[in-house]
C-alpha positions in Angstrom: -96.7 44.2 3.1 -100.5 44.7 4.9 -101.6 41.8 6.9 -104.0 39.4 5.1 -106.8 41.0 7.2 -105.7 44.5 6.4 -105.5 44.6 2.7 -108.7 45.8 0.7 -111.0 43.2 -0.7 -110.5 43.2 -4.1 -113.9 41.3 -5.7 -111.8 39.2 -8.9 -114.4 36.4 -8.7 -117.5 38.6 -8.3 -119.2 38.5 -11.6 -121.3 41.6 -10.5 -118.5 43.8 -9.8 -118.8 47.0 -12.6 -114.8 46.5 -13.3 -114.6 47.7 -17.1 -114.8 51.1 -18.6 -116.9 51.1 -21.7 -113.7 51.7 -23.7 -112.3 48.6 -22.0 -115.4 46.5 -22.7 -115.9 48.1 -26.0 -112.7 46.7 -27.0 -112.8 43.1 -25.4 -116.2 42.7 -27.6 -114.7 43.7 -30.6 -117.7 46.3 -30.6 -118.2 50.2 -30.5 -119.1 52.5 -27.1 -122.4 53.5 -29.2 -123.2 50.1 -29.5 -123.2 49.3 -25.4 -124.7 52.4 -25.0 -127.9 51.4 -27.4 -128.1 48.5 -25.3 -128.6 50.1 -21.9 -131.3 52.3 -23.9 -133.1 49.0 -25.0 -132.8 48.5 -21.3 -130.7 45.0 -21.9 -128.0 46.4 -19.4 -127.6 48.7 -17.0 -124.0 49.5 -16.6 -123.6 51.4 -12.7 -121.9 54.9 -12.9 -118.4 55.7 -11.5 -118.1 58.4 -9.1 -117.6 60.5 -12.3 -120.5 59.2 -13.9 -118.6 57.0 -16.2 -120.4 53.8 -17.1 -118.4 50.4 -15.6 -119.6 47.1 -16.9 -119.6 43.9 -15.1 -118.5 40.4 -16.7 -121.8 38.8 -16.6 -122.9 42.0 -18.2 -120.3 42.1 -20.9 -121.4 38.2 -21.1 -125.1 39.5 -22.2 -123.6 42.1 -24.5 -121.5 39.3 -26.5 -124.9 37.4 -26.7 -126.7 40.8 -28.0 -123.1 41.4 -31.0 -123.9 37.3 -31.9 -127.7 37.9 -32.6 -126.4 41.2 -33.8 -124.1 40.6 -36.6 -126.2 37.2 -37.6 -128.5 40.2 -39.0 -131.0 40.7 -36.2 -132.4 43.9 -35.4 -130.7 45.5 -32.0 -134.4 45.4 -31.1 -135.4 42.2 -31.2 -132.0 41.0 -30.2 -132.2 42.5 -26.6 -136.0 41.1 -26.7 -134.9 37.5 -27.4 -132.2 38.0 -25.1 -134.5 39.0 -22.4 -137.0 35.6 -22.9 -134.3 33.3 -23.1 -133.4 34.6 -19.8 -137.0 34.2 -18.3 -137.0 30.3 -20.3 -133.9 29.4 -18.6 -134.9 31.2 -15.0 -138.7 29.0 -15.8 -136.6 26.0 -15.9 -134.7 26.3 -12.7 -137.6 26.3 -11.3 -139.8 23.4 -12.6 -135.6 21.6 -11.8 -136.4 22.6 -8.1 -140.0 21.7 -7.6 -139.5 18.7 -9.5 -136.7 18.0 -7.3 -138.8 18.9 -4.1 -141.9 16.4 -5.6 -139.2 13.6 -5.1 -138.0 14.5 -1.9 -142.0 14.7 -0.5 -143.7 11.9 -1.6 -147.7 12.7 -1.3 -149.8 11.1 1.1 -151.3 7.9 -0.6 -152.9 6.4 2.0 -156.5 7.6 2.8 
């Protein structure tokens, strides 16, 4: 056995890591390769390439595609499904940060006294 230090890191909790094939993730959604495929040409995802040139999708990735079948099978265009998928994305990333410069507001009082 390799010493701890020796042993490659393997990235299990890195949501970013490209770990599935599109068979693989294909299969886990319950969905088709030509339907991950439409979605990178909608531009929703971006799956990175293998040294092959195989597409590998990451779980945060696969998360966004599950959002896109949802939308998807409740009868909304592949279209409009990426694009609402892309402004909830902005709503929530808009909220974060009106949460942090509230937060900041409350941690620096304003000069009152003039």
């Amino acid at each position: 056995m390799l010493p701890a230090d020796s042993r490659p890191a393997i990235p299990l909790d890195d949501d970013d890591y490209p770990a599935y094939t599109m068979g693989r993730a294909a299969a886990m959604l319950g969905t088709t390769p030509a339907f991950l495929r439409a979605l990178g040409e909608h531009r929703l995802i971006t799956p990175l390439r293998s040294e092959g040139g195989h597409r590998r999708y990451s779980r945060y990735q696969l998360r966004i595609a599950t959002r896109a079948r949802e939308l998807v099978d409740q009868g909304t265009p592949i279209e409009a499904a990426c694009r609402i998928i892309v402004l909830e994305d902005q709503l929530e990333e808009a909220q974060r940060i009106n949460e942090q410069l509230r937060t900041r507001g409350r941690e620096s009082p304003s000069d009152t006294s003039a």
